[in-house]
N, C-alpha and C positions, 0 to 999 in steps of 0.2 A: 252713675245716676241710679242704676237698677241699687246695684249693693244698696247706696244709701236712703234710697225708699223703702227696701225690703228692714232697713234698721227702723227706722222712722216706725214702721206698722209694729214692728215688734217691741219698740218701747211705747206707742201709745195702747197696744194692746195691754200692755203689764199695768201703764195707767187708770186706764177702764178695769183692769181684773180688779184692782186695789181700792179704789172709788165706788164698786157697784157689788163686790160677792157680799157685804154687808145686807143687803137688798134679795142677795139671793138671786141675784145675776149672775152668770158665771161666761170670763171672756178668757177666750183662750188663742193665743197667734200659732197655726203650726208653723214646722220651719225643717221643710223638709230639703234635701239636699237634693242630686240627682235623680228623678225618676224616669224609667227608660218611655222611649216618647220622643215626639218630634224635636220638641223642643232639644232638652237635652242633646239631644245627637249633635245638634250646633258648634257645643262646646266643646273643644279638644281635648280640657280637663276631665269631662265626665267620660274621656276613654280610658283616663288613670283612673277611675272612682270604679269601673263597671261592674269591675265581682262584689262591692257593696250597692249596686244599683238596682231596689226592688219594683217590683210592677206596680203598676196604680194602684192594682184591687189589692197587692200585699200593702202599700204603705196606706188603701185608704181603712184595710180593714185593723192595722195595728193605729192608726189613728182616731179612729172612735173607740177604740178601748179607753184613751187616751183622756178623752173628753170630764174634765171634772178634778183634772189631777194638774191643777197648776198653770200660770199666764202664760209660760212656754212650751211648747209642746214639741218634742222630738222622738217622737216613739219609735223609731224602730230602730234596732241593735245595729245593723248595718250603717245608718245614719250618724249616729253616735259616735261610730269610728272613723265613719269619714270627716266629720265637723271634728274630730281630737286631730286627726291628720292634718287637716285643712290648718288648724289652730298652731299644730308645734311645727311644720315645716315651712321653713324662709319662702316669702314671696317668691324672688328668685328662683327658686327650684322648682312651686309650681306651676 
C-alpha cells in the first residue's frame, strides 16, 4: 500500500509538472530513499542502505538546490545509488 501510493504521488506529480510549468508553476515529487530517523530505523532494509543514509538537514539542504530541475527530484548522490541498488538487485535478495 505505502509503495504504491508513494507511486501514485510521483506520477501525479509529473502530471501536474507537465499540465502547469507552461503557467510557470513548477511541481516537483521528491523521492528520497532512507533518511536516518525514526522512521527508517523500522526497516531492516535501511540497515543494508546506512552508509548511503544522509541526515534530514543533508538531504533537505541538497533538495532545494533541487527545486526547479525537473518533476522528479532525487538529489542526493548517496540516494541515487541506493534507488540503482534497490532497481538492479532481485527482490529476493533484498
Amino acid at each position: 500500500m505505502y509503495a504504491a501510493t508513494k507511486h501514485y504521488v510521483a506520477w501525479f506529480s509529473k502530471c501536474l509538472h507537465v499540465e502547469y510549468r507552461s503557467k510557470g508553476i513548477d511541481v516537483q515529487c521528491q523521492a528520497p530513499f532512507f533518511v536516518t530517523g525514526a522512521m527508517a530505523s523500522g526497516f531492516s532494509e535501511a540497515k543494508l542502505f546506512a552508509p548511503l543514509t544522509p541526515t534530514p538537514d543533508d538531504y533537505a539542504r541538497a533538495a532545494a538546490r533541487w527545486i526547479g530541475h525537473g518533476a522528479l527530484c532525487v538529489p542526493n548522490l548517496r540516494h541515487q545509488i541506493a534507488w540503482f541498488i534497490a532497481y538492479v538487485v532481485p527482490d529476493w535478495l533484498l
